[in-house]
TORSEMAR-664472 format. One record per residue: y, z, x of N, C-alpha, C in turn; residue in three letters; chain. Coordinates in pm, whole numbers, plus 50000, padded with zeros to 5 digits. Layout:
REM residues N
    ny    nz    nx   cay   caz   cax    cy    cz    cx  aa ch
     Y     Z     X     Y     Z     X     Y     Z     X ALA  A
...
END
This chain:
REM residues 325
    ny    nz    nx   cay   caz   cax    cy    cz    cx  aa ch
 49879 50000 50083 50000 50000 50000 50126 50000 50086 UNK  A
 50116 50053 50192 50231 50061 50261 50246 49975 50358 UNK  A
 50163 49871 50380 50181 49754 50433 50211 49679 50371 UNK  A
 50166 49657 50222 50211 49576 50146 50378 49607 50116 UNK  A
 50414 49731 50146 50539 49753 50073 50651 49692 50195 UNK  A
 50597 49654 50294 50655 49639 50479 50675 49495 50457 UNK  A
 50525 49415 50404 50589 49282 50414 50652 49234 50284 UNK  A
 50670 49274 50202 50779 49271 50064 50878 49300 50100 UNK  A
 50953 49382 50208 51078 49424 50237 51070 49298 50349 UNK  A
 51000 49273 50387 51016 49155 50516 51060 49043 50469 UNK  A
 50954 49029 50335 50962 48869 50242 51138 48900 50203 UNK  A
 51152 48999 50142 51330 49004 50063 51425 49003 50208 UNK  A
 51421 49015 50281 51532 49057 50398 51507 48966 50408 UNK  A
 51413 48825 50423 51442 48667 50516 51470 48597 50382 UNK  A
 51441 48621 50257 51492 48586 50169 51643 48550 50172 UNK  A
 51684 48693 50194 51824 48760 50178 51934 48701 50314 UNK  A
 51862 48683 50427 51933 48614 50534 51976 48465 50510 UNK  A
 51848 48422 50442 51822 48271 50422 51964 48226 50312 UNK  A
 51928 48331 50205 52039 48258 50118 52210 48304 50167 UNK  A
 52165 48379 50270 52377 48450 50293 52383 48306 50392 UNK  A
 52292 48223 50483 52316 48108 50597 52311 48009 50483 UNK  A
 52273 48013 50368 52329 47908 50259 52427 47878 50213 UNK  A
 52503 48004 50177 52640 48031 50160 52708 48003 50259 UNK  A
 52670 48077 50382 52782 48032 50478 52822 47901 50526 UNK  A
 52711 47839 50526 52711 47658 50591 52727 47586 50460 UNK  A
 52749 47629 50343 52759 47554 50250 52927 47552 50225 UNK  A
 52988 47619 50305 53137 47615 50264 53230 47513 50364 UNK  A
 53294 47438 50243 53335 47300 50319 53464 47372 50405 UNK  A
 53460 47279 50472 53594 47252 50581 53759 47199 50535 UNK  A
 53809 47294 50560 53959 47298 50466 54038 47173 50555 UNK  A
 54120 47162 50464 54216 47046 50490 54285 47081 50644 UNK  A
 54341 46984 50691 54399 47001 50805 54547 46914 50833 UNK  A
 54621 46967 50901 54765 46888 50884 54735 46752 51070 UNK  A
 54729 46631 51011 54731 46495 51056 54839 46464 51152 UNK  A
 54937 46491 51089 55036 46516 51198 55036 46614 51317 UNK  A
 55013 46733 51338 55041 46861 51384 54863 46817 51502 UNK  A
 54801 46798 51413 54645 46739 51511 54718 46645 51615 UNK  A
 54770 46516 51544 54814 46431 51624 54898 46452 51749 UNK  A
 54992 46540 51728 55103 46558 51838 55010 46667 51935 UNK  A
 54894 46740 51898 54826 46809 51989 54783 46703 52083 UNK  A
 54698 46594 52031 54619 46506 52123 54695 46447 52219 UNK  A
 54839 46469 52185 54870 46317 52276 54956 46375 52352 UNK  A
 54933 46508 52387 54985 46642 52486 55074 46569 52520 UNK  A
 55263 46602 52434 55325 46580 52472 55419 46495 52460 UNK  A
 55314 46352 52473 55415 46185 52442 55385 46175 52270 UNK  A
 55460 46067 52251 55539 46032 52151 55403 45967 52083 UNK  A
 55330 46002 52001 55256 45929 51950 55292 45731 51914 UNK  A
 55214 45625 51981 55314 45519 51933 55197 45492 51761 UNK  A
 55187 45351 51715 55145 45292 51606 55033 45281 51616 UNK  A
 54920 45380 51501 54754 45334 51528 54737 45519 51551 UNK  A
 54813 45550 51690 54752 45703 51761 54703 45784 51590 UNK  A
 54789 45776 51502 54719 45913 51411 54616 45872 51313 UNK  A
 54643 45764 51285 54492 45692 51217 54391 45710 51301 UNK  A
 54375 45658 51409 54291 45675 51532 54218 45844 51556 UNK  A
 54311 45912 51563 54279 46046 51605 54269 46132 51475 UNK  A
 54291 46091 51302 54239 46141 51258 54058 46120 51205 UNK  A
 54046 45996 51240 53924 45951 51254 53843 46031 51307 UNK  A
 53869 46045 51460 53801 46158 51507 53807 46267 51525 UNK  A
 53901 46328 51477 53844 46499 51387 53774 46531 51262 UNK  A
 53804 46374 51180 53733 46400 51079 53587 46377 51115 UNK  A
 53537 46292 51186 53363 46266 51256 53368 46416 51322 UNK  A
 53447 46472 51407 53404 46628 51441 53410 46713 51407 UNK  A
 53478 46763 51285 53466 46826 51195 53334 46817 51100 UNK  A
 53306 46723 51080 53174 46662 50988 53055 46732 51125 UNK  A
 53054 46718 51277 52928 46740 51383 52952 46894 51421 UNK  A
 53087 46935 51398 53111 47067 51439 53109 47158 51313 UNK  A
 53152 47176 51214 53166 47271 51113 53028 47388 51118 UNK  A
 53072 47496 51013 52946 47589 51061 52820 47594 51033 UNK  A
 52713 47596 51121 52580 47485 51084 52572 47299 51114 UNK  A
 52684 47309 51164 52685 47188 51242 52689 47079 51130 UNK  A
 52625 46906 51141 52545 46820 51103 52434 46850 51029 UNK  A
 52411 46894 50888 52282 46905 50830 52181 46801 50759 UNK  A
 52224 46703 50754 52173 46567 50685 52034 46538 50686 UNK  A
 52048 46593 50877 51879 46548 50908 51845 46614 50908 UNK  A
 51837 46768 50893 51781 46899 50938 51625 46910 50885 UNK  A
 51516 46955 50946 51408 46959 50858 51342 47095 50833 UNK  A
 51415 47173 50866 51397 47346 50888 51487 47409 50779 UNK  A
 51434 47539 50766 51504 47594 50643 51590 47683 50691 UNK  A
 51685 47730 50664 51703 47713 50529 51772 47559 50527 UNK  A
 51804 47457 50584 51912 47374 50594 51876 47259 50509 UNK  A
 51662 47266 50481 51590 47161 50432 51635 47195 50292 UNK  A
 51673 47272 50260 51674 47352 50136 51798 47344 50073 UNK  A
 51888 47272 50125 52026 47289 50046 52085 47104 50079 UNK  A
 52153 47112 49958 52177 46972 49915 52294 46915 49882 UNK  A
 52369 47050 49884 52570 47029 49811 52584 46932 49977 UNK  A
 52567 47057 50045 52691 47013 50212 52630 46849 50260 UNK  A
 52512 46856 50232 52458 46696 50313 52518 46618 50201 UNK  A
 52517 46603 50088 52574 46501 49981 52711 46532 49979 UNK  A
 52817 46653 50031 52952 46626 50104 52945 46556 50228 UNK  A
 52893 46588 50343 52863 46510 50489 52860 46341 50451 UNK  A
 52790 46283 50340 52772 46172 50307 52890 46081 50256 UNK  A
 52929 46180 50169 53064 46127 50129 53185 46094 50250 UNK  A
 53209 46193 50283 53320 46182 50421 53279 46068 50492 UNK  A
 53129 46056 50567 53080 45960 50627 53079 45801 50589 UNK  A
 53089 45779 50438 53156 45665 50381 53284 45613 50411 UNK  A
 53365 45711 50418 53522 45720 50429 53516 45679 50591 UNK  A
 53447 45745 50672 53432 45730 50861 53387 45584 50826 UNK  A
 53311 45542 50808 53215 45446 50808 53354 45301 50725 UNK  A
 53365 45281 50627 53494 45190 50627 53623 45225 50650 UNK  A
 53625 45300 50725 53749 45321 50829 53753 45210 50990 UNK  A
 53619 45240 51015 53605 45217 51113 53592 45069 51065 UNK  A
 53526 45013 51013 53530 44846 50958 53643 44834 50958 UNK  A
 53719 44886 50864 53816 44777 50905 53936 44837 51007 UNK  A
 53907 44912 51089 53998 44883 51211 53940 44765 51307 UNK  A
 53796 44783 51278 53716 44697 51369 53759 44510 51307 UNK  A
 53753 44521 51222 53755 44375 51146 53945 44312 51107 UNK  A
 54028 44431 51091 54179 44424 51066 54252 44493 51156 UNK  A
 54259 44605 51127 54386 44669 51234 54381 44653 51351 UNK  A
 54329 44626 51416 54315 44590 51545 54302 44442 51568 UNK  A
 54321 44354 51522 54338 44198 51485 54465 44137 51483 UNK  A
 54503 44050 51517 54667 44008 51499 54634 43896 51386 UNK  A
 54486 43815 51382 54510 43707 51325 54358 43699 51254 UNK  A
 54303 43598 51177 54169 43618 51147 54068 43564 51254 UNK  A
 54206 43488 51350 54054 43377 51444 54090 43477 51559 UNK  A
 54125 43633 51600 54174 43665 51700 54038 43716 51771 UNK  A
 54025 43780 51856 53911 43845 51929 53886 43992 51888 UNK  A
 53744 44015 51824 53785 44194 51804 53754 44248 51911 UNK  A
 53821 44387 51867 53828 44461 52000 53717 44488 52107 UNK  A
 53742 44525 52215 53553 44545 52238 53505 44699 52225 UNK  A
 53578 44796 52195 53526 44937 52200 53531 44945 52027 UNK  A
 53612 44879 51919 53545 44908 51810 53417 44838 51747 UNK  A
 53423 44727 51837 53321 44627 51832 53154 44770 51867 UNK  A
 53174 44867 51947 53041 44898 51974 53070 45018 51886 UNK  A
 53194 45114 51844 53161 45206 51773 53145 45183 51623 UNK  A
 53215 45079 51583 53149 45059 51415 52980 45051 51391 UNK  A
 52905 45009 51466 52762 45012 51440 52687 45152 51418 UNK  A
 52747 45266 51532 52717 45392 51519 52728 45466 51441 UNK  A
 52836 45462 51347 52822 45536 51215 52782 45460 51138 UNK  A
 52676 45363 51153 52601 45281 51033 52445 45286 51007 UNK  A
 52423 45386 51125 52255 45432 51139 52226 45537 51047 UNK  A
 52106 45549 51002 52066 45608 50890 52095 45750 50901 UNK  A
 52191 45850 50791 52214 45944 50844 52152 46032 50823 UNK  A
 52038 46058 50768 51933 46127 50773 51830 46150 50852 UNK  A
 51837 46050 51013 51726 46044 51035 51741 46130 51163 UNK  A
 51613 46210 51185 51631 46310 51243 51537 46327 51414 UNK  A
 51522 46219 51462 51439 46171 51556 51506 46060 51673 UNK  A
 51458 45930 51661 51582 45802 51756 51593 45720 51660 UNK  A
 51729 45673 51619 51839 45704 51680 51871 45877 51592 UNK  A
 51955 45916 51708 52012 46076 51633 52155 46030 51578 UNK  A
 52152 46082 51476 52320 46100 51396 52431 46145 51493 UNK  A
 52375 46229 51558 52447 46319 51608 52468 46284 51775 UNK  A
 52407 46233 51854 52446 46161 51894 52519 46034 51943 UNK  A
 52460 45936 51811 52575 45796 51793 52728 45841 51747 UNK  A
 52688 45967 51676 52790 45972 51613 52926 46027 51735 UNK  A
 52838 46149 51818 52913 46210 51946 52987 46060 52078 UNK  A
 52874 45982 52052 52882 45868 52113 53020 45774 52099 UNK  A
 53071 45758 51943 53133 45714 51861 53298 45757 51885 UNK  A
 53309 45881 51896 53384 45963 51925 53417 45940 52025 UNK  A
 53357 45941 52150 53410 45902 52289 53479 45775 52330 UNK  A
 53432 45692 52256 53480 45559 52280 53610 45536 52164 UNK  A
 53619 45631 52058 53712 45665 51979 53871 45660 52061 UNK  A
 53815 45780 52154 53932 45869 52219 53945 45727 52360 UNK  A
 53869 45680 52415 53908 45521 52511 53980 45443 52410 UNK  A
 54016 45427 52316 54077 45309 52188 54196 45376 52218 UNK  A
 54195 45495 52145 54293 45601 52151 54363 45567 52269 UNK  A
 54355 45652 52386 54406 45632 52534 54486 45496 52597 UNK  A
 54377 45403 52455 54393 45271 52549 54554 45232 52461 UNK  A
 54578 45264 52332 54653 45258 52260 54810 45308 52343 UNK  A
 54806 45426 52419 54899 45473 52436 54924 45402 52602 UNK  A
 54837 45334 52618 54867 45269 52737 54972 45149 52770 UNK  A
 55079 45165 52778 55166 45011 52753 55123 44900 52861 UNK  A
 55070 44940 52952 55076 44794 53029 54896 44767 52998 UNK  A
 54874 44875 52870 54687 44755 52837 54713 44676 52716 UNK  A
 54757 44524 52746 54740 44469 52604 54627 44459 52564 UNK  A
 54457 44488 52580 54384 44478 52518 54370 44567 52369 UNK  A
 54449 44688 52355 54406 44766 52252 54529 44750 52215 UNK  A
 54477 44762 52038 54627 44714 51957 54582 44748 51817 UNK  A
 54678 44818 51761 54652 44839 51595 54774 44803 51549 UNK  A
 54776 44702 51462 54884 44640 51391 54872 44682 51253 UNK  A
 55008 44706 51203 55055 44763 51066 55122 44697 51034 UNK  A
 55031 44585 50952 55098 44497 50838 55058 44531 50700 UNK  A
 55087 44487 50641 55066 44527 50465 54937 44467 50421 UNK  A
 54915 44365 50496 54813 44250 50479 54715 44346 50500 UNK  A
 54693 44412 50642 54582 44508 50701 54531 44627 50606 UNK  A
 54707 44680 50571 54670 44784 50490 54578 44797 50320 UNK  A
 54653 44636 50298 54583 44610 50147 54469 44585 50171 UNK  A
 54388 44512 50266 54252 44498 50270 54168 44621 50276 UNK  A
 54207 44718 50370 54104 44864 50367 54158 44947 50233 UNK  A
 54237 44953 50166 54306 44994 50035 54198 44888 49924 UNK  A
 54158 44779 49905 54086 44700 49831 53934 44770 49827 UNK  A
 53878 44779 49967 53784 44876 49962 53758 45013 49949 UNK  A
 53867 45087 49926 53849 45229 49917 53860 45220 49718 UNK  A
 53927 45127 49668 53953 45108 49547 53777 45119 49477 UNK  A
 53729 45019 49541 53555 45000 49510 53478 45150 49513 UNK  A
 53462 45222 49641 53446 45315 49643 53489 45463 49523 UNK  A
 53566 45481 49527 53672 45528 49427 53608 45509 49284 UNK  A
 53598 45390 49246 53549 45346 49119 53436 45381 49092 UNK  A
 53378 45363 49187 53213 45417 49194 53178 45547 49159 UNK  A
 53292 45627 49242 53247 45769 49242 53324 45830 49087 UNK  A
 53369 45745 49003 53412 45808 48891 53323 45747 48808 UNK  A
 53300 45632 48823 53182 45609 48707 53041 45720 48724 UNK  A
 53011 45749 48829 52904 45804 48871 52910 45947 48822 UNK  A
 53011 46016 48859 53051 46166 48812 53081 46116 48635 UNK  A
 53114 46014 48578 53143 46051 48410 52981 46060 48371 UNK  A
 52908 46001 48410 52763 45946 48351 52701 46096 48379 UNK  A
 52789 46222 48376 52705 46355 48348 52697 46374 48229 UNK  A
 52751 46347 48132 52770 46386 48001 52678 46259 47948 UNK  A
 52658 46141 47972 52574 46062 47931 52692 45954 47843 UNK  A
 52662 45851 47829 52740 45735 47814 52715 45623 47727 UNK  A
 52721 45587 47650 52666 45445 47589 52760 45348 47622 UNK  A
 52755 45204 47678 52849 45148 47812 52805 45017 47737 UNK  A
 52896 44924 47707 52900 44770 47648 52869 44717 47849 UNK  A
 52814 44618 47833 52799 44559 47944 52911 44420 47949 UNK  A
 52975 44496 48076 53133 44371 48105 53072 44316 48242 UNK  A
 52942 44323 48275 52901 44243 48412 53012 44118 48435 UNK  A
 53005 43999 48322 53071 43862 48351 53168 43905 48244 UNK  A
 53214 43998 48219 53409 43939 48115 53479 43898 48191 UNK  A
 53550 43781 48138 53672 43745 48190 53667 43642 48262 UNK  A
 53525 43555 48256 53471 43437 48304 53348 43361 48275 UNK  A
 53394 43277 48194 53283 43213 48074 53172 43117 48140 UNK  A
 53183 43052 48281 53108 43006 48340 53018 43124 48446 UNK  A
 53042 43230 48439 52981 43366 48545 52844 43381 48476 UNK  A
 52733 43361 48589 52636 43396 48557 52563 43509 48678 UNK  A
 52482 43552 48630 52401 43698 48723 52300 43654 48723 UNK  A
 52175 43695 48843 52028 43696 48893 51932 43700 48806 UNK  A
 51978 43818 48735 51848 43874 48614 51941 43920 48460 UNK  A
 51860 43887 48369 51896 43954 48227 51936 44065 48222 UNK  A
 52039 44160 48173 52052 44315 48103 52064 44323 48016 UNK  A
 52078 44427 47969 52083 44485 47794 52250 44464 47822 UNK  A
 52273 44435 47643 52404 44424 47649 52483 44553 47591 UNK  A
 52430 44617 47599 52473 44796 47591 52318 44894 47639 UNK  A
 52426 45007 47738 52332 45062 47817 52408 45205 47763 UNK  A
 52250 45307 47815 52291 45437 47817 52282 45473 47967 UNK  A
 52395 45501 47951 52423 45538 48136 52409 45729 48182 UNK  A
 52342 45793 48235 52311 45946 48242 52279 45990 48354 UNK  A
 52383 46077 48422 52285 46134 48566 52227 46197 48555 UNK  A
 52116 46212 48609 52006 46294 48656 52038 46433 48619 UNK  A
 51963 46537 48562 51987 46682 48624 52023 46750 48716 UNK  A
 51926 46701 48828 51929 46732 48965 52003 46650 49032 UNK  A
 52079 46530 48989 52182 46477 49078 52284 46533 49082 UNK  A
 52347 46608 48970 52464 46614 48876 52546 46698 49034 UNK  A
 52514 46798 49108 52609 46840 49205 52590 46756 49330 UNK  A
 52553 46646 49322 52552 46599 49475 52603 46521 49440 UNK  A
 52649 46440 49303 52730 46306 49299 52867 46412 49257 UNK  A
 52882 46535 49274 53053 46627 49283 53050 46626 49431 UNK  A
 52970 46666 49489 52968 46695 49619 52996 46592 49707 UNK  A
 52944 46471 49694 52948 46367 49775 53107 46296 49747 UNK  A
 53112 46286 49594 53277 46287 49579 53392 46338 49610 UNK  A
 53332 46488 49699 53454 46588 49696 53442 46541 49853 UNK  A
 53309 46530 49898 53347 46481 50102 53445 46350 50089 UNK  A
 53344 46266 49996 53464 46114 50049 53658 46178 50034 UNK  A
 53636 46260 49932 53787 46253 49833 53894 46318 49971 UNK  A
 53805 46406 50022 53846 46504 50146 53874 46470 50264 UNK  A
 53735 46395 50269 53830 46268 50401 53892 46154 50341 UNK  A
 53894 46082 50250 54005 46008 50221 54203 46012 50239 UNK  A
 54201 46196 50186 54314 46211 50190 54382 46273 50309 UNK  A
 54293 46276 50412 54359 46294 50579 54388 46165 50615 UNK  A
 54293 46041 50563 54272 45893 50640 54477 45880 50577 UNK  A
 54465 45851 50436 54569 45814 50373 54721 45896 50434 UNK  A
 54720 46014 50477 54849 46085 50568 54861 46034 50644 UNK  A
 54714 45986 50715 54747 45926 50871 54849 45816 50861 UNK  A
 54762 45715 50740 54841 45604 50686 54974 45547 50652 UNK  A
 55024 45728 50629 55146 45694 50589 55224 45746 50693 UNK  A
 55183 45784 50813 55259 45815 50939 55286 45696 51026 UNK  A
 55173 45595 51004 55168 45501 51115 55209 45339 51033 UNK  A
 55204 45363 50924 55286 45277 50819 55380 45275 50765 UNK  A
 55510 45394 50811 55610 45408 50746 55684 45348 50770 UNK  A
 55711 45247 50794 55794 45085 50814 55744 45021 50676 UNK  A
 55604 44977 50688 55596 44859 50604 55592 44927 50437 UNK  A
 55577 45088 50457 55605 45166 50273 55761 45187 50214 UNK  A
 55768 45143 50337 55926 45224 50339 56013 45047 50310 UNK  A
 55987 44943 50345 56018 44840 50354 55985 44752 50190 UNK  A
 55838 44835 50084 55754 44765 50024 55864 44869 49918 UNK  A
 55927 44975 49940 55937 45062 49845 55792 45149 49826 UNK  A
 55713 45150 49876 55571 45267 49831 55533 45383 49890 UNK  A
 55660 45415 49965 55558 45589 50042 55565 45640 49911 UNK  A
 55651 45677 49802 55603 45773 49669 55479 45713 49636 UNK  A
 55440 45635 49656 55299 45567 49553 55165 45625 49642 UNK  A
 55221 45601 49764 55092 45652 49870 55077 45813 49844 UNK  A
 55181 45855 49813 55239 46044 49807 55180 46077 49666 UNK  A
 55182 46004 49577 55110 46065 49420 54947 46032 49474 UNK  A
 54915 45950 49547 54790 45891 49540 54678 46057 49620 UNK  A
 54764 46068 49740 54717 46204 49853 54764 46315 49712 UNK  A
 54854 46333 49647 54835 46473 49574 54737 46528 49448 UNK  A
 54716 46363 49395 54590 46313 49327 54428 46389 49419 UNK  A
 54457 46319 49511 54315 46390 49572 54290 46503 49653 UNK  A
 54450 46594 49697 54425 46694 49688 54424 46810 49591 UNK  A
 54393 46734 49487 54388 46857 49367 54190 46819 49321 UNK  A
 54141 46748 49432 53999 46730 49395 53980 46845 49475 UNK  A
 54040 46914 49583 53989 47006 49693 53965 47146 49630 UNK  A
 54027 47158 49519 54063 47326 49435 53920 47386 49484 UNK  A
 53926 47479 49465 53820 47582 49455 53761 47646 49320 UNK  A
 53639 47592 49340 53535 47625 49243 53501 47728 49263 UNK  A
 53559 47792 49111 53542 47931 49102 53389 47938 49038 UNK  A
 53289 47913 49018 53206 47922 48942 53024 47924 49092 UNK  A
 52980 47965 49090 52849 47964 49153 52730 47836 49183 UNK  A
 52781 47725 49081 52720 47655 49071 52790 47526 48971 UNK  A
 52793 47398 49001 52878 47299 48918 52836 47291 48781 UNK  A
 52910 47321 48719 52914 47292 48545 52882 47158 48478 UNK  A
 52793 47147 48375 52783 47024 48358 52803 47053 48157 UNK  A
 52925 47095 48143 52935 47105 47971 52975 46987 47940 UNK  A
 52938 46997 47830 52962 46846 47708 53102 46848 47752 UNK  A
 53134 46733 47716 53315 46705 47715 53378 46727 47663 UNK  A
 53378 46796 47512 53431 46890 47448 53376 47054 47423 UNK  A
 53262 47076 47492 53177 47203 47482 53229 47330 47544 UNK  A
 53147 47419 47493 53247 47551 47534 53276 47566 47720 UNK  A
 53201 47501 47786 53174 47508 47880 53202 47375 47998 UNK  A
 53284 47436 48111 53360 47331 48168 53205 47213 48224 UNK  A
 53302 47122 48227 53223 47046 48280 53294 46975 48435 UNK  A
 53284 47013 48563 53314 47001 48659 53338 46828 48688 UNK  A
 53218 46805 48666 53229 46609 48709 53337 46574 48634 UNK  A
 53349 46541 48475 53457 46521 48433 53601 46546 48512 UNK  A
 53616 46678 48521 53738 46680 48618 53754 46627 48752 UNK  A
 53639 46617 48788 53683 46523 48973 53689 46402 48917 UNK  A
 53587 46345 48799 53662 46187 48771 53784 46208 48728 UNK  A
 53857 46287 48649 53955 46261 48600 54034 46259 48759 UNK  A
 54064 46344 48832 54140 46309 48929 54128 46211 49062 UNK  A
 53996 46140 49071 53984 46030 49155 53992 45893 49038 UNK  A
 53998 45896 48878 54068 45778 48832 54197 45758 48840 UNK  A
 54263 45927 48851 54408 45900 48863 54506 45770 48981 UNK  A
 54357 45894 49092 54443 45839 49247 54348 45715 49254 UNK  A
 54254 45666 49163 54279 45512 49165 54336 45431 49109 UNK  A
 54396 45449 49026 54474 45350 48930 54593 45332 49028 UNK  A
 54638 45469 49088 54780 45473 49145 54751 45364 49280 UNK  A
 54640 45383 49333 54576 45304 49423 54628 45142 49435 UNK  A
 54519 45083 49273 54574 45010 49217 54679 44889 49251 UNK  A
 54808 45018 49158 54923 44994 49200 54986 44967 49289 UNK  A
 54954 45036 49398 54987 45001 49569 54948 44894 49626 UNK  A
 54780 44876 49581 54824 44714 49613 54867 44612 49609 UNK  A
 54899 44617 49467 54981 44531 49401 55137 44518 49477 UNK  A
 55167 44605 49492 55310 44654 49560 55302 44590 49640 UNK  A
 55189 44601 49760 55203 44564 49905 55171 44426 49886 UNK  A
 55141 44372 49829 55108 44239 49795 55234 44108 49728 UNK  A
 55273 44210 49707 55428 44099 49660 55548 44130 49834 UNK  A
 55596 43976 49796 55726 43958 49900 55792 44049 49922 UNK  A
END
């Protein structure tokens, strides 16, 4: 009996450790000021055009490899196998890293479409494109550490005036193209978070083009429903992208304030970042809510869509902006 009563206090105490290292590594990483990072890195000199886009890139990839408990994506040990919010946040952000880096690799760093891309984003865009779960060769955590280094050579090379090889140009053109894709993204993650409450959805595959045809047949009304068990990892994964989105977008408007300021749109870029920092609030509740949409009981997804449709529509708008003369 009194052995039995030894390993019952053994079983509850690793219990009890297990779930407080749940809690602890499950708590995201607070916002950070883009500017104030920036003028650290560049000890001193004058940040020129590109440096804070550039260097928020890579705090946000080290923040994502450093935070507490590190990288959990791949983990296959517990408690880390065991928890599912922080890796479906890690994922999200990593979307945001991941077409960031495209299109500096493919635009900002381009003068023209037939120009030469760079050669150091040329090798770090591939690295945050390896599977981020996988926990063996290639490591996340390595390409990703990898990624980073050659980050900070772009960086360096940026502040170098007599290297014309590295160059980030801020045209409107550049900016509307990675703004076109965060729009997609964005959309996604609000259709995805409404479909908690469940949906009956007319199918608009081809509206708005009478010759558009698709691969295979659909129903021409669908019931659209997440999962049970998805319902906090499509909040979670929304709240990483939403989180790194709105450091990428400050950077944006530090190293673009010519062409917003020229278009009339830093307010448009400024509702768009306060839009998604009101996705950051703090959940007071233990676990994400999934109430009917009028039910006594909040329903969490609803509210992160409501505020990532906001800051896309406003989105939207900005391109439109940057897109006229």
């Amino acid at each position: 009996m009194h052995k039995l009563m030894i390993a019952l206090a053994l079983f509850l105490t690793t219990v009890l450790i297990g779930w407080g290292m749940t809690l602890y590594y499950s708590d995201e990483p607070a916002t950070f000021d883009v500017v104030a990072v920036a003028q650290t890195a560049a000890a001193g000199e004058k940040p020129v055009v590109g440096f804070t886009t550039t260097n928020t890139l890579i705090h946000i990839t080290e923040t994502l490899l450093y935070k507490p408990g590190g990288y959990i994506s791949n983990d296959i040990l517990p408690p880390f196998v065991l928890m599912d919010d922080m890796p479906a946040w890690e994922l999200g952000a990593l979307e945001m890293i991941r077409d960031m880096a495209l299109a500096m690799r493919a635009d900002l760093s381009r003068s023209q479409s037939q120009s030469v891309e760079n050669s150091l984003l040329k090798q770090i865009q591939p690295k945050f494109n390896i599977e981020h779960r996988s926990w063996a060769i290639p490591s996340p955590e390595e390409e990703y550490t990898a990624a980073i280094k050659l980050l900070r050579q772009y960086r360096q090379g940026l502040m170098a005036t007599e290297n014309q090889e590295h160059q980030f140009f801020a045209r409107a053109d550049n900016l509307r193209d990675w703004l076109k894709q965060v729009e997609k993204r964005l959309g996604s993650y609000s259709q995805r978070l409404s479909a908690s409450v469940g949906q009956d959805r007319l199918n608009t595959d081809l509206a708005g083009d009478i010759a558009a045809r698709k691969s295979t047949l659909t129903p021409d009304e669908m019931m659209i429903k997440t999962s049970w068990w998805r319902i906090d990892n499509e909040f979670y994964e929304a709240r990483g992208a939403s989180w790194a989105l709105l450091h990428l977008l400050k950077a944006i408007e530090v190293d673009f304030a010519d062409v917003l300021q020229r278009k009339n749109a830093t307010v448009s870029l400024q509702q768009i970042i306060r839009e998604l920092e009101s996705t950051q609030q703090t959940i007071w509740t233990p676990m994400v809510l999934n109430g009917s949409g009028f039910g006594m009981l909040a329903n969490h997804s609803l509210v992160m869509a409501n505020y990532i449709s906001r800051a896309n529509a406003a989105l939207i708008d900005l391109t439109e902006l940057l897109a006229q003369g």
